[in-house]
C-alpha positions in Angstrom: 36.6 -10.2 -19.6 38.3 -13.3 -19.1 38.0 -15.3 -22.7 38.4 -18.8 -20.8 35.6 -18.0 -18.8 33.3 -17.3 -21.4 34.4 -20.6 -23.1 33.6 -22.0 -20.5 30.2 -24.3 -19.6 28.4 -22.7 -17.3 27.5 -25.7 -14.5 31.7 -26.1 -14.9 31.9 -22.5 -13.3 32.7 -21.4 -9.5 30.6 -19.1 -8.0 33.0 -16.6 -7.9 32.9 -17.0 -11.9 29.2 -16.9 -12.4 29.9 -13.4 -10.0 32.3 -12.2 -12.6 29.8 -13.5 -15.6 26.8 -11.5 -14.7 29.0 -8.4 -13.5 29.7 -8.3 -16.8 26.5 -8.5 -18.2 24.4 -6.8 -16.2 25.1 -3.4 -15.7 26.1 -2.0 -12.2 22.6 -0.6 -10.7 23.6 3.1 -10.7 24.3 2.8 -14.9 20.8 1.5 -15.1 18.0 3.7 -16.5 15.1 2.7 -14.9 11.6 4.8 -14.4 10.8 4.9 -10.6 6.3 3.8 -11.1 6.2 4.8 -7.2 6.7 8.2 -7.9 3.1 8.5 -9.6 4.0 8.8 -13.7 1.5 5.5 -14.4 -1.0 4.1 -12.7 -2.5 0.7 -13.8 -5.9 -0.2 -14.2 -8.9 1.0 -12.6 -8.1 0.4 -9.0 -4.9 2.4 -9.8 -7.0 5.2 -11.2 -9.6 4.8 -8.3 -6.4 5.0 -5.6 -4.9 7.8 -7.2 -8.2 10.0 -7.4 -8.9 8.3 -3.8 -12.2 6.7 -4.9 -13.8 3.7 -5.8 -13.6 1.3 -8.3 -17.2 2.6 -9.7 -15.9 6.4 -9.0 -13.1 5.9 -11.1 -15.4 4.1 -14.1 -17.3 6.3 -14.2 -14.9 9.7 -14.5 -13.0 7.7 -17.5 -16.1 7.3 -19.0 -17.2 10.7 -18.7 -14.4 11.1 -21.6 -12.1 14.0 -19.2 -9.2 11.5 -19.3 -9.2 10.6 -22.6 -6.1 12.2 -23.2 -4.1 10.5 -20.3 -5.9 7.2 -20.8 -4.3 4.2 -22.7 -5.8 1.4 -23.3 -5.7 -1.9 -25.3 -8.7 -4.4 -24.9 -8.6 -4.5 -20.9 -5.7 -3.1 -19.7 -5.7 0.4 -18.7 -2.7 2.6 -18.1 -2.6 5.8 -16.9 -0.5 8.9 -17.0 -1.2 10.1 -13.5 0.4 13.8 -13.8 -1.5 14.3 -17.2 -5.1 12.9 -15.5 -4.3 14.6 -12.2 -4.1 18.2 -14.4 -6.8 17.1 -16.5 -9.3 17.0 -13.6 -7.9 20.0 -12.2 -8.6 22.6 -15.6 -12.1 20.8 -15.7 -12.6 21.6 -11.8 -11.6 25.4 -12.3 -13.9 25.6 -15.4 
């Protein structure tokens, strides 16, 4: 990393310098960890419960109510996330029971 450039203000810097700046402190995209949410591991709220039992809102109150989710369920005041993998095994043991 060029030491000039990071003395540097940045509204003095090119474009190609602010390029060089953030390519340095972002990581490159393929370093990046990040957790892919469209493959299903959380859902949010109850119209992401409802949408991944495929049911409605009222549906999906009422089955985490009934207490089978508890253990999948988090949930602070009004927000509600959900471990989809954990609720969607949940609900199948307590359909083969």
């Amino acid at each position: 990393m060029n030491q000039e450039l990071l003395k540097k203000y940045f509204f003095q810097m090119t474009g190609e310098e602010i390029i060089e700046l953030f390519s340095y402190i972002i990581p490159k995209q393929e370093q990046l960890e990040v957790k892919d949410f469209t493959t299903g591991k959380y859902v949010y709220g109850l119209s992401g419960l409802a949408k991944l039992l495929g049911v409605g809102k009222t549906k999906a109150q009422q089955i985490k109510n009934s207490g089978i989710l508890d253990k999948a369920i988090i949930q602070n005041g009004r927000k509600i996330i959900v471990d989809a993998e954990l609720a969607l095994k949940l609900l199948n043991e307590k359909k083969l029971k």
